[in-house]
Structure formats: structure tokens, C-alpha cells
TORLOVO-954846 format. One record per residue (C-alpha): residue number from 1; residue in one letter; chain; x, y, z. Coordinates in Angstrom, 1 decimal. Layout:
+-----+---+---+--------+--------+--------+
:   k : r : c :     px :     py :     pz :
+-----+---+---+--------+--------+--------+
: NUM : A : A :      X :      Y :      Z :
...
+-----+---+---+--------+--------+--------+
//
This chain:
+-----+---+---+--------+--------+--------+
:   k : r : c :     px :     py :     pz :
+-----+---+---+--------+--------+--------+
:   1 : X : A :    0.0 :    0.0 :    0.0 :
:   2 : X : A :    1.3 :    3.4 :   -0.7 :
:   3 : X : A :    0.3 :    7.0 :    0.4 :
:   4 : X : A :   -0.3 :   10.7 :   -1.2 :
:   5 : X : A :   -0.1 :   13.2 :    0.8 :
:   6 : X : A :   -1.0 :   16.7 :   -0.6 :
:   7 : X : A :    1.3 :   19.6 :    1.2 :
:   8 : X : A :    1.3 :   22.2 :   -1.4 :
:   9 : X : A :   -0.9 :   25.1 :    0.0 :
:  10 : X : A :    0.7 :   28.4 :    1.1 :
:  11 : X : A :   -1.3 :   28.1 :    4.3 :
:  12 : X : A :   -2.6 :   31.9 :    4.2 :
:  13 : X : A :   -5.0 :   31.5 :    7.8 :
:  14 : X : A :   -1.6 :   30.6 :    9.7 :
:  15 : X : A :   -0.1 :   33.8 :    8.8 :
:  16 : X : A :    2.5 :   35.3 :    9.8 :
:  17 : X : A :    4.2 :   31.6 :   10.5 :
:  18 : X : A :    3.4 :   30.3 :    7.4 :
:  19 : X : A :    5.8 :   33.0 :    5.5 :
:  20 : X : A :    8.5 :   31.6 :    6.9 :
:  21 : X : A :    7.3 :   27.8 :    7.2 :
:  22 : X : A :    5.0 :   25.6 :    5.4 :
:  23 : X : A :    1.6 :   25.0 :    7.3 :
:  24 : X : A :    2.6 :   21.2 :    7.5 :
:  25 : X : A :    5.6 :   21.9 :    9.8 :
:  26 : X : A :    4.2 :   24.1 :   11.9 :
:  27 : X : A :    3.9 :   22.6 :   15.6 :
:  28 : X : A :    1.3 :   21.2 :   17.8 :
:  29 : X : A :    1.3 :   19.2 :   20.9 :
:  30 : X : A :    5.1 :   18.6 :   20.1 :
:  31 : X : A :    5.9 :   17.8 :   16.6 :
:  32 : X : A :    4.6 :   19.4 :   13.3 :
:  33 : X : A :    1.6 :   18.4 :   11.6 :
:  34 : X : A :    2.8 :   16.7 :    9.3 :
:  35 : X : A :    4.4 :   14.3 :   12.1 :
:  36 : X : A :    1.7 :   13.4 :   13.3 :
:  37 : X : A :    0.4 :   12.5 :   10.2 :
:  38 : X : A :    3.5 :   10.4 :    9.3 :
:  39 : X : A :    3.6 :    8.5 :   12.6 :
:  40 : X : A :   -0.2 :    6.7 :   11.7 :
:  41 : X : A :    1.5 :    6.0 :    8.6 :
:  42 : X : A :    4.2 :    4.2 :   10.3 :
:  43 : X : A :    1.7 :    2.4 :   12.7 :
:  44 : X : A :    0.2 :    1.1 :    9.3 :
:  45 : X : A :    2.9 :   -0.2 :    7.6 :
:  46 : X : A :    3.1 :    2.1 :    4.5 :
:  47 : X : A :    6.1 :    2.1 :    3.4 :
:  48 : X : A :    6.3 :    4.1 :    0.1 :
:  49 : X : A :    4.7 :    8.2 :    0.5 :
:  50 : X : A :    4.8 :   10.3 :   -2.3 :
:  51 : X : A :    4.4 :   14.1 :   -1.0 :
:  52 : X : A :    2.9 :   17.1 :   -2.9 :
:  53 : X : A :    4.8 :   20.0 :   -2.3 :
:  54 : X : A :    4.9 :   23.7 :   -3.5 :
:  55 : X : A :    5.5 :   26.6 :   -1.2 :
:  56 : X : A :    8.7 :   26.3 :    1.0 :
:  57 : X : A :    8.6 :   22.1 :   -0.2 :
:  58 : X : A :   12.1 :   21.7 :    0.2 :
:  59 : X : A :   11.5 :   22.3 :    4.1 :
:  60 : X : A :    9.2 :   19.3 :    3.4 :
:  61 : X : A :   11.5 :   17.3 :    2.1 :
:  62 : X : A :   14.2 :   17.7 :    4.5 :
:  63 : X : A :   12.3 :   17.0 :    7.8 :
:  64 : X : A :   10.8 :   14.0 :    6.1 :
:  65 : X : A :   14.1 :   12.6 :    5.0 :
:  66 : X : A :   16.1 :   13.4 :    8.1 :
:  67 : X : A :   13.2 :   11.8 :   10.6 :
:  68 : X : A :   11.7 :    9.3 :    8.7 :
:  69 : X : A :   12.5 :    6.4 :    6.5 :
:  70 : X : A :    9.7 :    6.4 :    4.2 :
:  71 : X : A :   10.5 :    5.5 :    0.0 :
:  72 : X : A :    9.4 :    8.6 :   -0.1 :
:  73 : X : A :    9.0 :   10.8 :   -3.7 :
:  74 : X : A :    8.3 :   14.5 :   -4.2 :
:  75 : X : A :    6.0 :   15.9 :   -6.6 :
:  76 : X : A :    5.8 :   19.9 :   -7.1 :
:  77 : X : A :    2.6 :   21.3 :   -7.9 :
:  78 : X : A :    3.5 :   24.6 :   -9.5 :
:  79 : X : A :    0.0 :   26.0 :   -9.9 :
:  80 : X : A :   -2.5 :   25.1 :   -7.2 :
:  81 : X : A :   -5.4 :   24.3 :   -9.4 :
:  82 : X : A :   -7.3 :   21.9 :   -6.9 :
:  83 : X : A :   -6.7 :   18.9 :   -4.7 :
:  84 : X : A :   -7.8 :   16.8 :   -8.1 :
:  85 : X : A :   -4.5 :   18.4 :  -10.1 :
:  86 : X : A :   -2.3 :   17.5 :   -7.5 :
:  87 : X : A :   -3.3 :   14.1 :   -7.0 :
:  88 : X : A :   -3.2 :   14.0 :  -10.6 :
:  89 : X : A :    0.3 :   14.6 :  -10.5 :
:  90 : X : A :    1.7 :   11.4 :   -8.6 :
:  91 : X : A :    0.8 :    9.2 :  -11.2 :
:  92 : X : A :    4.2 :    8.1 :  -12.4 :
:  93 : X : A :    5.0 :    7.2 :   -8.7 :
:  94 : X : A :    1.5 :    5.2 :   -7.7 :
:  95 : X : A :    1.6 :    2.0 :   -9.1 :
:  96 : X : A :   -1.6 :   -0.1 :   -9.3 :
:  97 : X : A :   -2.0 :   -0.8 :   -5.5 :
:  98 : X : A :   -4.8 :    0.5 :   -3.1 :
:  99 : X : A :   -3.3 :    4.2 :   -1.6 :
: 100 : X : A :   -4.3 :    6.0 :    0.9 :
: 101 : X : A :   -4.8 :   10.0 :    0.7 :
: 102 : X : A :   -4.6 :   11.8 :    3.4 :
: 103 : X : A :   -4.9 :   15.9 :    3.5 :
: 104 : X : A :   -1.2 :   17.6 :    5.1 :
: 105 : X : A :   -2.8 :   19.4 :    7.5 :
: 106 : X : A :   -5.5 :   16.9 :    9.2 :
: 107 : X : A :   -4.5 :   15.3 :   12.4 :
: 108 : X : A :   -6.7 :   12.4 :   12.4 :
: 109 : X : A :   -7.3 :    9.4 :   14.8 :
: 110 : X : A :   -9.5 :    6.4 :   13.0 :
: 111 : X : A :   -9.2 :    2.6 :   12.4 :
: 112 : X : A :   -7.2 :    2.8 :    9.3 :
: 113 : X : A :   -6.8 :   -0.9 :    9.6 :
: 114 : X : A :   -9.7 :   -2.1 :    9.4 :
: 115 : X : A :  -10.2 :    0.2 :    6.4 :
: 116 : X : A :   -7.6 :   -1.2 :    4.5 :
: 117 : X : A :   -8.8 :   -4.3 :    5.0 :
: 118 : X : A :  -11.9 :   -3.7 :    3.8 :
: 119 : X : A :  -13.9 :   -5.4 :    0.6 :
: 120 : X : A :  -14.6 :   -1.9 :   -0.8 :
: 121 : X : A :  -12.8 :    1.7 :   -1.1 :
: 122 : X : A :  -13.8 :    4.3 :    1.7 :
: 123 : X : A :  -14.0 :    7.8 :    2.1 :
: 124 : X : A :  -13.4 :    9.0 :    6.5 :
: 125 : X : A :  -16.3 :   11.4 :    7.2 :
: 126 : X : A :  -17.7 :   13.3 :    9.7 :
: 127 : X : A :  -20.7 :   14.8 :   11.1 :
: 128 : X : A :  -20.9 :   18.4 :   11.6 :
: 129 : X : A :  -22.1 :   21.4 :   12.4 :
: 130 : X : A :  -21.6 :   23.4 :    9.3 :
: 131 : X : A :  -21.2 :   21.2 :    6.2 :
: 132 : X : A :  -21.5 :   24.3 :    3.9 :
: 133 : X : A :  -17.3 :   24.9 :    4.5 :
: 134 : X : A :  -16.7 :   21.2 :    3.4 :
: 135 : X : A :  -17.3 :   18.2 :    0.7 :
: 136 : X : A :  -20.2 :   16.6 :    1.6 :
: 137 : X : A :  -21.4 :   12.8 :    1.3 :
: 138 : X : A :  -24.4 :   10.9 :    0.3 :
: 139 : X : A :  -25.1 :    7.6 :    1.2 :
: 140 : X : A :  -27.4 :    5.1 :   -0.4 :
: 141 : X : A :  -28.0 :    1.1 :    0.5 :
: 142 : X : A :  -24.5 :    0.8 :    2.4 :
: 143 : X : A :  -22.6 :    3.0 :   -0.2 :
: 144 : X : A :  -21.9 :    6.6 :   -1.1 :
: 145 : X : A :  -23.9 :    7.8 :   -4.0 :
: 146 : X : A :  -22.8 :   11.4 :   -4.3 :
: 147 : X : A :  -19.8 :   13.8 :   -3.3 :
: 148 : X : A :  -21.0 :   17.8 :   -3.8 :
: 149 : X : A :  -18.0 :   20.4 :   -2.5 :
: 150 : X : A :  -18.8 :   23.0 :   -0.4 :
: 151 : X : A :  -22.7 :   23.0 :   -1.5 :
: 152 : X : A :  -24.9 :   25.9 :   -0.9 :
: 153 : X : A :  -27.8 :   23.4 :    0.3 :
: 154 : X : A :  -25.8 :   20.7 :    2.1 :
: 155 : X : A :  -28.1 :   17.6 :    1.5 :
: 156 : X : A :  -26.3 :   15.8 :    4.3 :
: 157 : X : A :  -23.9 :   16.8 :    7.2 :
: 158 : X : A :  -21.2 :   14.0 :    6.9 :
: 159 : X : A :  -18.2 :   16.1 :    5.9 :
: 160 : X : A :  -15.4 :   14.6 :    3.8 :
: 161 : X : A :  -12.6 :   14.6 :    6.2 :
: 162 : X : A :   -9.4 :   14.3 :    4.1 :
: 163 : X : A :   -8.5 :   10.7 :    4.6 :
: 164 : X : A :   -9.2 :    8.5 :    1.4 :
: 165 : X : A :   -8.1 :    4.9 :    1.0 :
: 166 : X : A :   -8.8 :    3.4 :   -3.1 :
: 167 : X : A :   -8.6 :    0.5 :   -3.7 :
: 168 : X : A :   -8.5 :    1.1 :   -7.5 :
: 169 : X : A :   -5.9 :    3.3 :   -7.8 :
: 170 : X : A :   -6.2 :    3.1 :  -12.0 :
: 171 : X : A :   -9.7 :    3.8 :  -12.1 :
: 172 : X : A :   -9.2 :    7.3 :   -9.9 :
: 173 : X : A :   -6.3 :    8.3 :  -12.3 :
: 174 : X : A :   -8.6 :    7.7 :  -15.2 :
: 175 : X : A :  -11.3 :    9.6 :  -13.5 :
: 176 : X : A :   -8.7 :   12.4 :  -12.3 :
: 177 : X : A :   -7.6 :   12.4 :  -16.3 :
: 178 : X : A :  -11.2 :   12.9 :  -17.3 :
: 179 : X : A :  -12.1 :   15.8 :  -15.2 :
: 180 : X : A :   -9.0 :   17.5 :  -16.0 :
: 181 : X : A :   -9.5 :   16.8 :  -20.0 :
: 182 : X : A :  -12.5 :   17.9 :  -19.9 :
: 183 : X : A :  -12.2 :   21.0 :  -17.5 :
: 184 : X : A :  -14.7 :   20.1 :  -15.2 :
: 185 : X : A :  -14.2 :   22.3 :  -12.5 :
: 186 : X : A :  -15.9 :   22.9 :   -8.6 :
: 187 : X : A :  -15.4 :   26.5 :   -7.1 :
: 188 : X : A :  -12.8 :   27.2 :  -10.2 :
: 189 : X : A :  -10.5 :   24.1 :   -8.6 :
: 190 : X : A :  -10.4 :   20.5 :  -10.2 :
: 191 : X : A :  -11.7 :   18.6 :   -7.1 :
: 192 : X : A :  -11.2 :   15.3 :   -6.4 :
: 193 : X : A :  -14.4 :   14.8 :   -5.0 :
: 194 : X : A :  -15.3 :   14.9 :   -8.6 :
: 195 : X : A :  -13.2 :   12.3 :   -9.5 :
: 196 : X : A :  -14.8 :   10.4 :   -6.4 :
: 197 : X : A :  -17.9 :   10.6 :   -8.2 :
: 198 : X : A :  -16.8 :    9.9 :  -11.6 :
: 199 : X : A :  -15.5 :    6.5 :  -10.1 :
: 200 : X : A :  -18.9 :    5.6 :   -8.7 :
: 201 : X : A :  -20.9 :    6.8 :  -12.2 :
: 202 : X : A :  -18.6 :    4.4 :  -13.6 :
: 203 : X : A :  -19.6 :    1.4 :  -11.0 :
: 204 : X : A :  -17.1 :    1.3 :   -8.1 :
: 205 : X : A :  -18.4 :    0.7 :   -5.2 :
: 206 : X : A :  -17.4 :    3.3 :   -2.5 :
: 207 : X : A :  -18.0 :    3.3 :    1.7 :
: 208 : X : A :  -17.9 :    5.7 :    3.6 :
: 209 : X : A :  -16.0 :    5.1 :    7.2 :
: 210 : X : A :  -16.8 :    7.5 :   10.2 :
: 211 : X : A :  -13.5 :    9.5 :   11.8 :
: 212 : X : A :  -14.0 :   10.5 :   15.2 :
: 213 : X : A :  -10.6 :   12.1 :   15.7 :
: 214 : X : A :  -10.5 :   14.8 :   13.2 :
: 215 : X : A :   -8.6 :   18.2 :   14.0 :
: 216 : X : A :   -8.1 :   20.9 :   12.3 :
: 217 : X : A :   -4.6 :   22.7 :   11.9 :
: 218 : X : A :   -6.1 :   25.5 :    9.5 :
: 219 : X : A :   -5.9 :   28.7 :   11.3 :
: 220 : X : A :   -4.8 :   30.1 :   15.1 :
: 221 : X : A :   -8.0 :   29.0 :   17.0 :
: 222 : X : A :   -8.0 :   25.4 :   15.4 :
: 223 : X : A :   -4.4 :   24.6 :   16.0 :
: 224 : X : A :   -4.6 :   25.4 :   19.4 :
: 225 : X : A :   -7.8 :   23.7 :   20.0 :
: 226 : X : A :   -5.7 :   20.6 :   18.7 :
: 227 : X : A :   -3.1 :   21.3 :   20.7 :
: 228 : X : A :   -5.6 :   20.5 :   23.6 :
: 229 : X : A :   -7.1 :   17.4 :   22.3 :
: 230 : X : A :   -3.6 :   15.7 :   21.5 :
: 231 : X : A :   -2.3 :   16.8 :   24.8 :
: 232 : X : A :   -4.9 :   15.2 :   26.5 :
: 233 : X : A :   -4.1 :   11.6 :   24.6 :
: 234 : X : A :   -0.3 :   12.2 :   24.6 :
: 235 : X : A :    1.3 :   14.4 :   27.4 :
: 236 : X : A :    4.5 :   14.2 :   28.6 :
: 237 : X : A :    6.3 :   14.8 :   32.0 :
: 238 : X : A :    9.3 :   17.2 :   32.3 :
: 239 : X : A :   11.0 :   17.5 :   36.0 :
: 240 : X : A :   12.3 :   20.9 :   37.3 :
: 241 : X : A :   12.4 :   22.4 :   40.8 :
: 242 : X : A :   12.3 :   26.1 :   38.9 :
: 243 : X : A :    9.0 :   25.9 :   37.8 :
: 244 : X : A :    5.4 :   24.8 :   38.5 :
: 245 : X : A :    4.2 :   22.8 :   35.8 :
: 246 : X : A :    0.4 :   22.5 :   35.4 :
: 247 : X : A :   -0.2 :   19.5 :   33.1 :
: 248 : X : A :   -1.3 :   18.7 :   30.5 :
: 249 : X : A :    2.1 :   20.2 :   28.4 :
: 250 : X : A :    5.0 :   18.7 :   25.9 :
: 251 : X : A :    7.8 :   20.3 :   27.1 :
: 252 : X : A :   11.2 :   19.2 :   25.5 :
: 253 : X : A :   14.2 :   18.2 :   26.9 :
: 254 : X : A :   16.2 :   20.2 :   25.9 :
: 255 : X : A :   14.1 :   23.5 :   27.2 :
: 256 : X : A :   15.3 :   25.6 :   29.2 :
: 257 : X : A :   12.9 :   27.0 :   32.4 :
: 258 : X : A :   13.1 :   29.2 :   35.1 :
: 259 : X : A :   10.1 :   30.6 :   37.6 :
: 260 : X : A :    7.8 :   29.8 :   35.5 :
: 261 : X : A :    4.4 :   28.5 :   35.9 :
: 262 : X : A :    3.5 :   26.3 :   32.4 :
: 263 : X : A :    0.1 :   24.8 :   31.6 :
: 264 : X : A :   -1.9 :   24.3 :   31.1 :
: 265 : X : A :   -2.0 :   22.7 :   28.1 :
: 266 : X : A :    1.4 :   24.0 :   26.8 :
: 267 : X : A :    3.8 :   22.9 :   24.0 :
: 268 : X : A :    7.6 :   24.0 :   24.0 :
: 269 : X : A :   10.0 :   23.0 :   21.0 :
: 270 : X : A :   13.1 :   22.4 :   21.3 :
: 271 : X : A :   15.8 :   25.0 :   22.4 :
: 272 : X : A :   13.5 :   27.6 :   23.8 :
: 273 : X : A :   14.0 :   29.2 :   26.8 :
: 274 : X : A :   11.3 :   30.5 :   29.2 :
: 275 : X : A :   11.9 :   32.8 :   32.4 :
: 276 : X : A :    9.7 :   34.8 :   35.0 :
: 277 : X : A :    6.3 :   33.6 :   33.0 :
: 278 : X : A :    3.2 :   32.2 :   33.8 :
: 279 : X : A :    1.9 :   30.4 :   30.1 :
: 280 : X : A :   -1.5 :   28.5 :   29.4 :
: 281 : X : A :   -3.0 :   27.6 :   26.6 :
: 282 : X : A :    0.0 :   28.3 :   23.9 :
: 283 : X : A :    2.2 :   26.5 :   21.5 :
: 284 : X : A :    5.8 :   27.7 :   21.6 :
: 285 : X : A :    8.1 :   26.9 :   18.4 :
: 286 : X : A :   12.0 :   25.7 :   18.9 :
: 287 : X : A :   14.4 :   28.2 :   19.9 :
: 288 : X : A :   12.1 :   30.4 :   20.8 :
: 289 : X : A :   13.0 :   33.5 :   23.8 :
: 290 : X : A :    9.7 :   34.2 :   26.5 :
: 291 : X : A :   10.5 :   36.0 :   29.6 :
: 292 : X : A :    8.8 :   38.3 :   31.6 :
: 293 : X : A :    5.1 :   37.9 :   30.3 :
: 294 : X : A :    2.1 :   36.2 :   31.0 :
: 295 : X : A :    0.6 :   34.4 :   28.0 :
: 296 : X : A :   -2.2 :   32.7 :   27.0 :
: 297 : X : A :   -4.1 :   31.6 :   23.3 :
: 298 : X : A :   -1.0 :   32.3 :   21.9 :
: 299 : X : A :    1.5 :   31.2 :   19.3 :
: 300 : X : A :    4.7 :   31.8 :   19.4 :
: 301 : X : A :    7.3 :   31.2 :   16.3 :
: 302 : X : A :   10.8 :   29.5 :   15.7 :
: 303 : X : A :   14.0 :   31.7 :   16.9 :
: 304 : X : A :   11.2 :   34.7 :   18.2 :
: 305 : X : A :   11.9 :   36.6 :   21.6 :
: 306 : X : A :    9.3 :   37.7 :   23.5 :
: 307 : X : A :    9.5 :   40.2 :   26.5 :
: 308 : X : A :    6.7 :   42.2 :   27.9 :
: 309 : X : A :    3.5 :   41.8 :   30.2 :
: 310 : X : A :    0.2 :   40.5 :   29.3 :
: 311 : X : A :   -0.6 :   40.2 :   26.2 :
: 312 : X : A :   -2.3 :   37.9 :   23.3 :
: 313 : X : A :   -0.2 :   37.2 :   20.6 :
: 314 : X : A :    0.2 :   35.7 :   17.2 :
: 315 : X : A :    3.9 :   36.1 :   16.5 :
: 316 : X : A :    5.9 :   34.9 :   13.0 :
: 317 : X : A :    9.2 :   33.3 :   13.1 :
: 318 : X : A :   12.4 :   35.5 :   13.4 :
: 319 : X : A :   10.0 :   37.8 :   15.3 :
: 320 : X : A :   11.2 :   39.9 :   18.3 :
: 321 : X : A :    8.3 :   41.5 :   20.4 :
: 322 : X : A :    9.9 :   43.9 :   23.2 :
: 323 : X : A :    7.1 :   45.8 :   25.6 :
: 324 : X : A :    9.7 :   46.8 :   27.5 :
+-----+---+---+--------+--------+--------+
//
């Protein structure tokens, strides 16, 4: 079995961060998103990913080669015409095996194996609130009989999730090649929900499998409300007599701390160095400076100082924010 996974966007809600770092590598709950993503993988048994990458991809290909050891390939998508082009674009790479296709900025928890051992193909859903912002699913006797993106009048509210496994991986390149040829376009993107559906007018046979752990990394208030969920599955400890640690938090190693109150639900990267603080609620990149603040809701970039009072913030990498 092989994987695609699409990283390719600019990742314009997780500006200023993303300027400097594609959205798949920013952190949450200790290790990017993408991370995450790659340790299901692992937990699977894929062994062979082929990665989608445009904006800032050769940051993509670096962490993935230096901390994992997928056969991994790297496909650039030079225009971002729609998830369906860029799918479309790993074809040399995906043999005829069943692949998985999972979004680069979806942290998802689900019983992938029983999915892949499933008769039939399967598309993860989710109920939710407001299906308007997502592709949406029908289901009909067992199986899904339409895909409509981001419909004005959602008929259902089980939201297409970003995690695809095919079985047929020929007939969706066909199908991909047909909407393409033919222009056939969804909100001025070629979508691969339409491919989806193209693959069932032509007979496949398609499930739909519910996701329960879905979080989204797409914007500020998202990524920390991740933050939370994964911290609650996966804290960690970290030991000083300088500091009162409320958990949940991912603190690592290598930070450094001192009178500081942390958590909760706090992640700290690598490197960083906090000092007279009290911090809740916040993800902290690596070699990042805090002193002399109290934070909260906040995210802090790579190799950024921070020293001032109390304050919200939303600061880039290579930033420097001095109240003093």
C-alpha cells in the first residue's frame, strides 16, 4: 500500500508563521503536523509516500528525510489548481496498488486498519455542524452515492474529512484524467471529489468510514484547540524544581525554564528558553526566547523573543516583540 499526501498550499489562515514555514511543519502538541500525520503511517505499515509539495517544499523534504525512512518521492505542484491536479500529478509514482490519501494538515485518529482491509474503497467522514465549508457525502443502500463540495444546500452533514483509502488506484487516475481533459471544475478548482464521483458513475463501489478524531490545523483558533485534544491523549512529564508545571504540556528536553508556571495545556519546542512567566493555553516553536510575560491563546514562532506583560499574541518566526 502506498500514500499521497498533498502539502502544497501556502497556508494563508496561519499567517505570519506560514511566511516563513510551510503550514505542515508548523507545531502542535510537540511535533509538526505533518508528524503526526506520518507517525499513523508508520503504525500502518506504509512504506512508500509520495508528497505534494509547492510553497517552502524543500523544508518538506528535509524533515521528512532526516526523521523518517519512508521510499518517499516529491511531486511539485507549480500552480494550485485543486486537490484533483495534484493528486493527478503522482501518477508516475503510484503503481496499481490500493493508496491512501490523506490531507497535510488533518490530524486524524481512526481505524485505518480495518479500512484497508476492507472489501470496498472508503471515504473518513464526519458529522458536523456546518457542512457548507466542506465536501459533503451521500449515502445510499451501504454505499456513497454522491460527493458535492462546499454545497450551498448541504443535502447531508457527513463532511469529507481528508482521509481517502482506493482500492482502485487506476480507475481514480482515469477519472482524475477525465475531469481534467474535460475541464470540469468545482469553485474554479479541479476537485477530487469529482473524481470520487466519476469513479462511482462508472460502477465502483465506494464506503464511507466514520472518523471520530479529526482536528483541524487550518488557522490560530484550530491549531490550538488541537493542541488540547492531542495533549490530552499524549502528554509528557518534564521535572524541574524552577518551575510549576500544570499538566497537560509537551515540554522538551532540551528546554530551558526558570520561575515559571507552564500549563496548562502548553507545548515548547526544542531550544526555547522561558523565564519569570506564567503560560497556558500556547504553542511555543523551537528556539524560541519568552520571559517576563504572562501568555495565554498564543502562538509563538521559531528563533522569536518575547519580553513584555500580558498580552495575546500571534507572532511569525524571526519575530522579536519587546514591551519593555
Amino acid at each position: 500500500m502506498q500514500a499521497i499526501i498533498p502539502v502544497a498550499g501556502a497556508g494563508t489562515r496561519l499567517k505570519p508563521h506560514t511566511h516563513t514555514v510551510p503550514k505542515a511543519l508548523i507545531y502542535v502538541a510537540g511535533k509538526p503536523i505533518l508528524g503526526h500525520i506520518l507517525d499513523e503511517l508508520e503504525e500502518l505499515g506504509v512504506k512508500d509516500v509520495t508528497f505534494i509539495i509547492g510553497y517552502l517544499g524543500d523544508m518538506i523534504k528535509d524533515y521528512v528525510t532526516k526523521t523518517y525512512r519512508f521510499r518517499a518521492n516529491f511531486v511539485k505542484q507549480e500552480e494550485l489548481l485543486g486537490l484533483g491536479h495534484a493528486v493527478y500529478l503522482t501518477r508516475e509514482f503510484i503503481k496499481n496498488k490500493p493508496i491512501l490519501i490523506i490531507y497535510g494538515d488533518t490530524i486524524f485518529k481512526a481505524d485505518l486498519q480495518s479500512v484497508v482491509k476492507g472489501k470496498y474503497s472508503g471515504i473518513g467522514v464526519k458529522s458536523v455542524r456546518d457542512p457548507k465549508r466542506f465536501g459533503i457525502v451521500e449515502i445510499k443502500d451501504g454505499f456513497i452515492s454522491r460527493l458535492v463540495e462546499k454545497p450551498d444546500n448541504p443535502p447531508t452533514d457527513l463532511a469529507i474529512v481528508g482521509i481517502n483509502y482506493i482500492k482502485n488506484s487506476e480507475l481514480l487516475f482515469n477519472c482524475l484524467e477525465h475531469v481534467i481533459k474535460n475541464n470540469i471544475k468545482t469553485k474554479g478548482e479541479y476537485q477530487i471529489t469529482d473524481a470520487f464521483q466519476e469513479m462511482i458513475n462508472r460502477g465502483e463501489k465506494i464506503q464511507s468510514f466514520l472518523v471520530d478524531g479529526w482536528y483541524d490545523c487550518g488557522k490560530l483558533e484550530t491549531l490550538l484547540q488541537t493542541n488540547r485534544f492531542l495533549l490530552d491523549l499524549h502528554a509528557s512529564k518534564y521535572n524541574t524544581s524552577d518551575a510549576i508545571i500544570v499538566p497537560p504540556v509537551c515540554i522538551d528536553p532540551s528546554v530551558t525554564i526558570h520561575n515559571a508556571v507552564i500549563g496548562p495545556y502548553v507545548s515548547i519546542a526544542a531550544n526555547s528558553v522561558i523565564s519569570n512567566a506564567i503560560i497556558k493555553d500556547t504553542i511555543i516553536n523551537k528556539n524560541a526566547i519568552v520571559k517576563n510575560i504572562l501568555l495565554h491563546e498564543s502562538l509563538v514562532g521559531e528563533n522569536a523573543m518575547v519580553n513584555g506583560l500580558m498580552h495575546k499574541l500571534n507572532v511569525g518566526d524571526s519575530s522579536e516583540v519587546d514591551f519593555n
